[in-house]
LUMPA-839064 format. One line per 10 residues: number of its first residue (from 1); their letters; for each residue x, y, z of N, C-alpha, C. Coordinates in nm, 2 decimals. Layout:
BEGIN
NUM	A	X,Y,Z,X,Y,Z,X,Y,Z; ...
//
This chain:
BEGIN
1	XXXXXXXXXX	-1.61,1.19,5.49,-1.65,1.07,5.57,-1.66,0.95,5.47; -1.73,0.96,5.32,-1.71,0.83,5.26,-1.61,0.83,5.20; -1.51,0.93,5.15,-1.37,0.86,5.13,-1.29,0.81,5.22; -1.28,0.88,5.39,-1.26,0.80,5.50,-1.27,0.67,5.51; -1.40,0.63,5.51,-1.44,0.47,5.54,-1.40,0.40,5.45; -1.39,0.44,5.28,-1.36,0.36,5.20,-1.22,0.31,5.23; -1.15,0.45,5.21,-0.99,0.41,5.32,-0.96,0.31,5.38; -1.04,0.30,5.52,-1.01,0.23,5.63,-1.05,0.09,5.59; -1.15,0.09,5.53,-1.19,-0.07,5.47,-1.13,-0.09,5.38; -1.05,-0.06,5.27,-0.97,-0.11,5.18,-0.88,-0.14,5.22
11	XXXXXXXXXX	-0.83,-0.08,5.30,-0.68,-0.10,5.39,-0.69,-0.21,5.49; -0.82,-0.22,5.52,-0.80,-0.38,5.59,-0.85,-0.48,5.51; -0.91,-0.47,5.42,-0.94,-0.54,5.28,-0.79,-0.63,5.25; -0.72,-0.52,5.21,-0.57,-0.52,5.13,-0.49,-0.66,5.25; -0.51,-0.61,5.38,-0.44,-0.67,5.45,-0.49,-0.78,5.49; -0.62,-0.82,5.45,-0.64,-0.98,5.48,-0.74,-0.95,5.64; -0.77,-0.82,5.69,-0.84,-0.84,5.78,-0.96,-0.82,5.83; -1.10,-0.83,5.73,-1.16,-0.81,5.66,-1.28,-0.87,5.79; -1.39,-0.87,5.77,-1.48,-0.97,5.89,-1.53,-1.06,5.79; -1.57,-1.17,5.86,-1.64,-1.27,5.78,-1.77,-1.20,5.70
21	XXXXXXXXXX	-1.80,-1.16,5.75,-1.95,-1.09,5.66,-1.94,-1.04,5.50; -1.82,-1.00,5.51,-1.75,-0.96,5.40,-1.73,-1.02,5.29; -1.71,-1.15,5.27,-1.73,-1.22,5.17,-1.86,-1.28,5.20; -1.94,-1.30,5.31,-2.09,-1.36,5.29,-2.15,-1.20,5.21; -2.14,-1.09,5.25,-2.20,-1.01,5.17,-2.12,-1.00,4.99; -2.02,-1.02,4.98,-1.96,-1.03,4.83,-1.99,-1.14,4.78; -2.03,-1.25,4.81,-2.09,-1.39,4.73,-2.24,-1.38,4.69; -2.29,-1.32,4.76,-2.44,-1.27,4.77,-2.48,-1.22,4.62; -2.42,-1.06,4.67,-2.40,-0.98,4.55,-2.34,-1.02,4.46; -2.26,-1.11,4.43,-2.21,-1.13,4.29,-2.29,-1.27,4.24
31	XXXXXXXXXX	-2.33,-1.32,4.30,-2.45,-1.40,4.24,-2.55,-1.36,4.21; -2.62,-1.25,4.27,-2.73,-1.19,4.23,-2.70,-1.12,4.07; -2.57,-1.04,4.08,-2.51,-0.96,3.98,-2.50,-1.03,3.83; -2.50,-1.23,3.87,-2.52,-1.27,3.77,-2.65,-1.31,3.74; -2.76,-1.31,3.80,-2.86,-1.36,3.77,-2.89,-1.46,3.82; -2.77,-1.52,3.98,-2.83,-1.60,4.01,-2.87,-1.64,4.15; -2.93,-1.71,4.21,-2.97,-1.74,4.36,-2.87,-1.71,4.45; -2.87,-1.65,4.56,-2.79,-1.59,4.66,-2.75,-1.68,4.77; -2.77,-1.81,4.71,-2.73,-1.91,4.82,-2.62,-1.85,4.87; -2.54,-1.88,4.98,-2.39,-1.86,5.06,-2.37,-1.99,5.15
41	XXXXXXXXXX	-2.22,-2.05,5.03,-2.17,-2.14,5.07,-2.14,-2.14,5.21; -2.07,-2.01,5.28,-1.99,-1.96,5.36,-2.07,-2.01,5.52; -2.24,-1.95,5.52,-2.33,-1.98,5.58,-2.43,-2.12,5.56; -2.40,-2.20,5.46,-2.52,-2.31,5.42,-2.61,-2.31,5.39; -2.68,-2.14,5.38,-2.79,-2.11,5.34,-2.82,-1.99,5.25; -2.94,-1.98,5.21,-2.94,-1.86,5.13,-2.91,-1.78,5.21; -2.84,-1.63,5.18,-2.85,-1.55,5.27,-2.98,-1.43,5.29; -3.09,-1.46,5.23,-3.16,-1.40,5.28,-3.25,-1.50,5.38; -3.21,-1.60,5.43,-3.26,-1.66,5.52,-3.17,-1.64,5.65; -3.05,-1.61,5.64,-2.97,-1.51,5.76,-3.06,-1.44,5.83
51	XXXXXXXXXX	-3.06,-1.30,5.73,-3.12,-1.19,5.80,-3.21,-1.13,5.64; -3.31,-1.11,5.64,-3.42,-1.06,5.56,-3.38,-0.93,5.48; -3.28,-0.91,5.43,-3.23,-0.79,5.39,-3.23,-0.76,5.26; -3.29,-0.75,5.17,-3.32,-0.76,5.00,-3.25,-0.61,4.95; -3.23,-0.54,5.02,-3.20,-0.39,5.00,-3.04,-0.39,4.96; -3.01,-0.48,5.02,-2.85,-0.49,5.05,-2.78,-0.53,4.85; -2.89,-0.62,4.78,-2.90,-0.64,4.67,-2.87,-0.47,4.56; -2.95,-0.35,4.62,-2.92,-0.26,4.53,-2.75,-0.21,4.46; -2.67,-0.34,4.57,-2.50,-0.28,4.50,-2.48,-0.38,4.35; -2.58,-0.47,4.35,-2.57,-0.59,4.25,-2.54,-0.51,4.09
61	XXXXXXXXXX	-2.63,-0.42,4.05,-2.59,-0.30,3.92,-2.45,-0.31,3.92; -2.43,-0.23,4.01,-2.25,-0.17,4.02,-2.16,-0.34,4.04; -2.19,-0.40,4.08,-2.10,-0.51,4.09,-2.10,-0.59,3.96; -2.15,-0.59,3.85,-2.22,-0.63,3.68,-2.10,-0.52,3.64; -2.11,-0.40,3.69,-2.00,-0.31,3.56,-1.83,-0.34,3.63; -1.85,-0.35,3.75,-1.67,-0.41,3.81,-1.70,-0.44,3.97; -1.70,-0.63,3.97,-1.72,-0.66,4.10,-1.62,-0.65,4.21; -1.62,-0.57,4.29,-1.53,-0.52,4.38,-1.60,-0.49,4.55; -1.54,-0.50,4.65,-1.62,-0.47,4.79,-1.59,-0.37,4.80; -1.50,-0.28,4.74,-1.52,-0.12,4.72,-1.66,-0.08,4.72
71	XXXXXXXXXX	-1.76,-0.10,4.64,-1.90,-0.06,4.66,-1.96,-0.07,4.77; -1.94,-0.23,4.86,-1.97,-0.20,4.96,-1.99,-0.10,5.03; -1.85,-0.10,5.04,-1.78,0.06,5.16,-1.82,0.16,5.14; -1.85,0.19,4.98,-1.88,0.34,4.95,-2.03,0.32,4.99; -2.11,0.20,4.91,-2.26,0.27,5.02,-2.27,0.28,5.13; -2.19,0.25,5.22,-2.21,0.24,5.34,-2.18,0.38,5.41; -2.05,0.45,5.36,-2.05,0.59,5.39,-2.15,0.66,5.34; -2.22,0.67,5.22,-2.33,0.72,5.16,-2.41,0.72,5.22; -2.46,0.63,5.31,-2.59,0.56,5.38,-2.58,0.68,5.50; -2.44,0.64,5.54,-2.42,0.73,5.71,-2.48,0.87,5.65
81	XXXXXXXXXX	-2.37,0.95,5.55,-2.36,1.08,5.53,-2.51,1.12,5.50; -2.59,1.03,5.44,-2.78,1.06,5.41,-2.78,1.10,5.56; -2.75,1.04,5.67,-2.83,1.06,5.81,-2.83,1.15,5.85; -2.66,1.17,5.81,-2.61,1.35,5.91,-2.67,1.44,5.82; -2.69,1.41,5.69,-2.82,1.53,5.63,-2.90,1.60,5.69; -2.95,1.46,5.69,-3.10,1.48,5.74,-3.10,1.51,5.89; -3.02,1.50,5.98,-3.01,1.53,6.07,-2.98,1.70,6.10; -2.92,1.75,5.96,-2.88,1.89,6.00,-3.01,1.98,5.93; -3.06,1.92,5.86,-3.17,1.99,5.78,-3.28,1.95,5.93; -3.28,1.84,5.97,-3.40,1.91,6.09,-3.33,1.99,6.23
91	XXXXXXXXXX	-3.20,2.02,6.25,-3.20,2.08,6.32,-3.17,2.27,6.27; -3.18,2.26,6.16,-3.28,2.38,6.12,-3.40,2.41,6.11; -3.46,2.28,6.09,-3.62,2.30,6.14,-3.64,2.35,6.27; -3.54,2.27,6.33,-3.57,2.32,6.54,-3.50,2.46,6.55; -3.44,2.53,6.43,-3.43,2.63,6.45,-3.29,2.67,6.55; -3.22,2.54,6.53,-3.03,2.55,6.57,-3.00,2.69,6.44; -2.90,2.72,6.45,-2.85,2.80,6.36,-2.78,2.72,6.29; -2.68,2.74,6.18,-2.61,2.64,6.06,-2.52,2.61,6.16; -2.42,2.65,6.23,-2.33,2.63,6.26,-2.36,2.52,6.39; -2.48,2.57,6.49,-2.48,2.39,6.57,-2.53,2.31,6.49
101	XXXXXXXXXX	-2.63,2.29,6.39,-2.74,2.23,6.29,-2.58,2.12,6.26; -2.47,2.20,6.24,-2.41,2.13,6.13,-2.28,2.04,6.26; -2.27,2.11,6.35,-2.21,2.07,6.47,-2.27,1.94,6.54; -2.41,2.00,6.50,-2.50,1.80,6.54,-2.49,1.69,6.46; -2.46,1.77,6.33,-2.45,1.66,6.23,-2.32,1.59,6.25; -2.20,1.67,6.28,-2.05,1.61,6.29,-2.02,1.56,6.44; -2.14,1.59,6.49,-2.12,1.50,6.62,-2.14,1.34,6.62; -2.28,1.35,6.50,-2.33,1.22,6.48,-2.24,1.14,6.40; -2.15,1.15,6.33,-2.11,1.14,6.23,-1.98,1.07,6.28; -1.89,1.14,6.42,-1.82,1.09,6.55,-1.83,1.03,6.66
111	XXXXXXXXXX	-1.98,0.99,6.67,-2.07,0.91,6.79,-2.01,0.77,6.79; -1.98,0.68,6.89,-1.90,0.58,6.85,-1.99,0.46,6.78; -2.17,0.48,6.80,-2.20,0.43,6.74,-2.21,0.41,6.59; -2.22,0.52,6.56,-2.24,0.56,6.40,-2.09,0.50,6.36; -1.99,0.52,6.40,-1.87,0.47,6.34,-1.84,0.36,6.33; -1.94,0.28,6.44,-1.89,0.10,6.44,-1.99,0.07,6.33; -2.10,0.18,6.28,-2.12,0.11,6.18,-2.11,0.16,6.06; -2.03,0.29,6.04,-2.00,0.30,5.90,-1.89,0.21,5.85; -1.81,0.18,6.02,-1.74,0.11,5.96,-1.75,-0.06,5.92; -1.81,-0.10,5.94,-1.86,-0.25,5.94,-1.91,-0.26,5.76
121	XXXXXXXXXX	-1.89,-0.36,5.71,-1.92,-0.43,5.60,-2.06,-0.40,5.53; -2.08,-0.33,5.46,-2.26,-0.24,5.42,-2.35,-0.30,5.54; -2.34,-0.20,5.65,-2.45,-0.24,5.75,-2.60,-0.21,5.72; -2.65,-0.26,5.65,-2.76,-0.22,5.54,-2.85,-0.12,5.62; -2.81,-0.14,5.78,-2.92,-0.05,5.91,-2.88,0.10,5.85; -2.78,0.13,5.83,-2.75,0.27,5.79,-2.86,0.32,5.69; -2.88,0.26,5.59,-2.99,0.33,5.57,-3.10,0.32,5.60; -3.14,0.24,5.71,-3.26,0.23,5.77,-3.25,0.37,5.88; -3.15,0.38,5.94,-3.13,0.50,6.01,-3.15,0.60,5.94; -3.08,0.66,5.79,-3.13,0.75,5.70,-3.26,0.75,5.67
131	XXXXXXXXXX	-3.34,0.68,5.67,-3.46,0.64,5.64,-3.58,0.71,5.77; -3.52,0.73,5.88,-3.57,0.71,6.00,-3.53,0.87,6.05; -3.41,0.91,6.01,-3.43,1.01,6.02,-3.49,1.15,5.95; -3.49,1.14,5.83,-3.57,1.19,5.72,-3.72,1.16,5.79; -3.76,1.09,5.81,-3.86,1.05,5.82,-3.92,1.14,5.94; -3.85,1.17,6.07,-3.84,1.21,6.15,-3.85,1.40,6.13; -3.76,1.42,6.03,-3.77,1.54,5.97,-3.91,1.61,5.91; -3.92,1.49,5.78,-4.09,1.54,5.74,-4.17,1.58,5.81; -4.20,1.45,5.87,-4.31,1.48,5.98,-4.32,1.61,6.05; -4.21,1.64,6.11,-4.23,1.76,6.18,-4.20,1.84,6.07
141	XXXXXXXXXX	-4.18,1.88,5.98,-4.18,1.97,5.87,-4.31,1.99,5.82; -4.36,1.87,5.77,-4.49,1.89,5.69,-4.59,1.78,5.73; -4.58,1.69,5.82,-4.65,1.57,5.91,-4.66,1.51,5.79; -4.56,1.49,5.69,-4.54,1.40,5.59,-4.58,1.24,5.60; -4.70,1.19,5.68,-4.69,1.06,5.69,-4.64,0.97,5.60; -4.71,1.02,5.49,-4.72,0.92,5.34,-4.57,0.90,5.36; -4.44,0.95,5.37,-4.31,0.96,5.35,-4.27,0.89,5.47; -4.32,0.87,5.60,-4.35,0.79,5.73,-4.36,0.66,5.68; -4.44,0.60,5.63,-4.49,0.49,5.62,-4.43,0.42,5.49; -4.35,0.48,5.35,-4.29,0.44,5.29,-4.16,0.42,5.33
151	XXXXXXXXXX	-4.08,0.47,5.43,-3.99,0.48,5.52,-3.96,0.36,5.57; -4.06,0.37,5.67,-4.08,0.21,5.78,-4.10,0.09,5.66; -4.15,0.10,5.55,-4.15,-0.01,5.48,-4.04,-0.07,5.41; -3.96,0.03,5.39,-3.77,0.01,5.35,-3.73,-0.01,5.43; -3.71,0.01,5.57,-3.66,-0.01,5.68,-3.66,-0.20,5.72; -3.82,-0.21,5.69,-3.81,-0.37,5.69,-3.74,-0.43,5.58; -3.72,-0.38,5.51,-3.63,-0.43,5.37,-3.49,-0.41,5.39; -3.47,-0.42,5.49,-3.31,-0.32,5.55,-3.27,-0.46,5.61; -3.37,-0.50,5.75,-3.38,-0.58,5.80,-3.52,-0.63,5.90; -3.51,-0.76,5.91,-3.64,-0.79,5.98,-3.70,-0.67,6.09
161	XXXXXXXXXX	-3.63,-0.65,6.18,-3.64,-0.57,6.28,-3.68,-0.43,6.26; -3.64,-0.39,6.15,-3.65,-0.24,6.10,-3.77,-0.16,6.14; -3.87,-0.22,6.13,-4.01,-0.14,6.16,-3.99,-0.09,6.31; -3.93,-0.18,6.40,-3.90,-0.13,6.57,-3.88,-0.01,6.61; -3.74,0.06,6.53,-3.72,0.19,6.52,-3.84,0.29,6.50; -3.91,0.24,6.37,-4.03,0.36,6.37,-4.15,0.35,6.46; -4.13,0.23,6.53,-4.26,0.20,6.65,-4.23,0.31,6.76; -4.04,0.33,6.75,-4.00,0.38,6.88,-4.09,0.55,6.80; -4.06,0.55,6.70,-4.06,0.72,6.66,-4.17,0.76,6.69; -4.32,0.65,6.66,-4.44,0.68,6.64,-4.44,0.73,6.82
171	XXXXXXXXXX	-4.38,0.65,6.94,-4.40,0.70,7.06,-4.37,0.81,7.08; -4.27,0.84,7.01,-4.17,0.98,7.06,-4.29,1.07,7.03; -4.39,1.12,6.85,-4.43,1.12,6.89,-4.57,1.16,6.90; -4.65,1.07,6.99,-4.76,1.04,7.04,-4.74,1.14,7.15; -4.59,1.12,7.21,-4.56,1.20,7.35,-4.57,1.37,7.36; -4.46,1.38,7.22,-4.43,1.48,7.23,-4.46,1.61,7.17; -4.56,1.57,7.02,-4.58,1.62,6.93,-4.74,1.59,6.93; -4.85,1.67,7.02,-4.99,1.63,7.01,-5.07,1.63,6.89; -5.03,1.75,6.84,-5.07,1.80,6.64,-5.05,1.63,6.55; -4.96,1.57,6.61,-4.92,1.45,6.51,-4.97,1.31,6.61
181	XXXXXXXXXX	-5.04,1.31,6.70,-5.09,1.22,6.76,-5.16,1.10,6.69; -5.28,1.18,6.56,-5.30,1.08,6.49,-5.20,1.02,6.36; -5.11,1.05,6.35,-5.00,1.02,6.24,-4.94,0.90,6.36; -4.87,0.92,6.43,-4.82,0.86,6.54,-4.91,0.69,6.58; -5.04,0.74,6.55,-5.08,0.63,6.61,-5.08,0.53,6.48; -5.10,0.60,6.35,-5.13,0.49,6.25,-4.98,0.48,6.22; -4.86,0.48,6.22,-4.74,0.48,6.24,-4.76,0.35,6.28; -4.72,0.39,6.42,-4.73,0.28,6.51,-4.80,0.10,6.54; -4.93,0.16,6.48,-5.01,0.04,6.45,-4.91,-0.04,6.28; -4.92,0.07,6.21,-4.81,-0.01,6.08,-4.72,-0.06,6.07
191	XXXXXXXXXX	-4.64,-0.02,6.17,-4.54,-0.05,6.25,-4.50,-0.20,6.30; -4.61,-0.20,6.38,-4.60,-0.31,6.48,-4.67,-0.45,6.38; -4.76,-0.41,6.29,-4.82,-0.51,6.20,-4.68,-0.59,6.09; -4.62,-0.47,6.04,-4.51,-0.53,5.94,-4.41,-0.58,6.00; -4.37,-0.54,6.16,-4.27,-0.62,6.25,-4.33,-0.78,6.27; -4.51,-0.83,6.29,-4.59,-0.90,6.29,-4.54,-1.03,6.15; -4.54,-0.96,6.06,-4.55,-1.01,5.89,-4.38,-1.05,5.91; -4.26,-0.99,5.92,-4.13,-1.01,5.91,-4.12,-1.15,5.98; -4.18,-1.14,6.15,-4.13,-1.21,6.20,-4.18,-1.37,6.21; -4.33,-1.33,6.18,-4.43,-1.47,6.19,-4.44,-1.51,6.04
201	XXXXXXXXXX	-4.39,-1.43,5.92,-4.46,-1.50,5.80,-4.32,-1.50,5.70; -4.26,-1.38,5.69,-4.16,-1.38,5.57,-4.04,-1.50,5.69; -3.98,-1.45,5.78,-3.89,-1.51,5.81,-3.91,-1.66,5.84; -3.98,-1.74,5.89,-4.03,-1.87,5.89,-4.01,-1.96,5.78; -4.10,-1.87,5.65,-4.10,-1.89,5.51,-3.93,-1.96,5.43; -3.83,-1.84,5.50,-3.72,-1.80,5.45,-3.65,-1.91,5.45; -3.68,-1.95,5.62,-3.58,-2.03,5.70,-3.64,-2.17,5.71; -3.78,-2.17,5.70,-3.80,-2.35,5.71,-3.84,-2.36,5.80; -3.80,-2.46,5.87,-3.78,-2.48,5.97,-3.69,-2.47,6.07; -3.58,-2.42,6.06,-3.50,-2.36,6.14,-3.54,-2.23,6.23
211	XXXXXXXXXX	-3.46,-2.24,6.38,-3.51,-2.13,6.43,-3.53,-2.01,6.41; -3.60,-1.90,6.42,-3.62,-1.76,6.40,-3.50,-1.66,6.46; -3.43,-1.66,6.37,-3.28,-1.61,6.51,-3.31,-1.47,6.55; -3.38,-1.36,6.50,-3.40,-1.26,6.57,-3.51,-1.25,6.66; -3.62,-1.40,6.67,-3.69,-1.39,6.76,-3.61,-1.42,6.89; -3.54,-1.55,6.89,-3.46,-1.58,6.99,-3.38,-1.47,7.01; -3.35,-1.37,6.98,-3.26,-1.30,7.03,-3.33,-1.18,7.10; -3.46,-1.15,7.04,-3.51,-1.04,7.13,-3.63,-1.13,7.23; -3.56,-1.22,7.22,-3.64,-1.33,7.32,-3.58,-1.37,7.46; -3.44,-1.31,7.44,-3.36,-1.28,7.60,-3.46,-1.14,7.65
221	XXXXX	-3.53,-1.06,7.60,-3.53,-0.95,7.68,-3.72,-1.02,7.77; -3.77,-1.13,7.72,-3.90,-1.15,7.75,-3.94,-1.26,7.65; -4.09,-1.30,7.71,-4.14,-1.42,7.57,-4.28,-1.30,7.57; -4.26,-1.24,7.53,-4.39,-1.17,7.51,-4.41,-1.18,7.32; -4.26,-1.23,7.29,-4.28,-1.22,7.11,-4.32,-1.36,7.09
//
């Protein structure tokens, strides 16, 4: 799977067909890589005033020993391949046998979602999804909160929005899983506080006075934000 993706993205790399993101995420990184501010010409602004994503920075090391968007690509399969891990290691917990445990994992792995974004330019959500599923695993393994809650906090380092997913998990479950009702609920409350902090304090901060673009965007679904 990550020599796959690397493939397919080098090969549209090579050919000039590349998305724009692709060099906003390669100016980023290689400024950081030298030590310096992540402005992006490309956008007019820093790019962490885009989208709140500081994680995306971990390829900056590797781009100091040979700067290339090959790294990109490879974390980004790395990221996926963490998910279907962890995906097959809990469907051993649910007590699938290896062979569907591993059949769910290569299902996920062929899901058209997961593909649009291994394939996409370090969708840094990948490993917020890795993050989320592990996370998902502990819990019911060992109601690992502490590993819950450090989770959801990388998740918001992924991207503003990140905590949402684990707000969704804390419901799943509150619903599903009574033993973990109180894990679920302080989930959830943590949850909803650091989605609170992303949206009203760091991103405002980021951007100035410019609008909140992921408020406006989950601001088609309601003004409840």
């Amino acid at each position: 799977c990550v020599v796959a993706v690397c493939a397919i993205k080098m090969a549209e790399h090579a050919s000039f067909q590349s998305e724009l993101d692709v060099a906003v995420w390669d100016q980023a990184i290689w400024l950081v890589s030298r030590g310096l501010s992540p402005y992006s010409t490309i956008l007019g602004m820093a790019k962490l005033a885009d989208h709140f994503d500081p994680l995306c920075f971990m390829v900056s090391p590797f781009y100091a020993i040979h700067p290339t968007v090959l790294w990109l690509f490879l974390f980004q399969g790395l990221f996926t391949v963490a998910a279907a891990a962890g995906l097959y290691q809990l469907g051993l917990h649910l007590e699938l046998t290896p062979r569907l445990a591993l059949a769910s994992a290569a299902l996920f792995l062929f899901a058209p979602g997961t593909l649009y974004q291994a394939l996409y330019p370090l969708h840094i959500e990948a490993l917020a999804m890795a993050l989320w599923v592990w996370a998902l695993y502990r819990l019911l393994k060992a109601g690992d909160l502490r590993f819950a809650l450090v989770a959801c906090l990388l998740s918001a380092l992924c991207k503003e929005e990140g905590p949402l997913a684990f707000f969704t998990l804390a419901i799943y479950l509150g619903l599903f899983h009574p033993p973990l009702r109180r894990h679920s609920l302080i989930l959830g409350a943590f949850a909803v506080v650091l989605m609170g902090v992303m949206f009203e304090a760091v991103a405002p901060m980021l951007r100035g006075r410019g609008p909140n673009l992921m408020a406006l965007h989950y601001g088609a679904f309601g003004a409840s934000m």
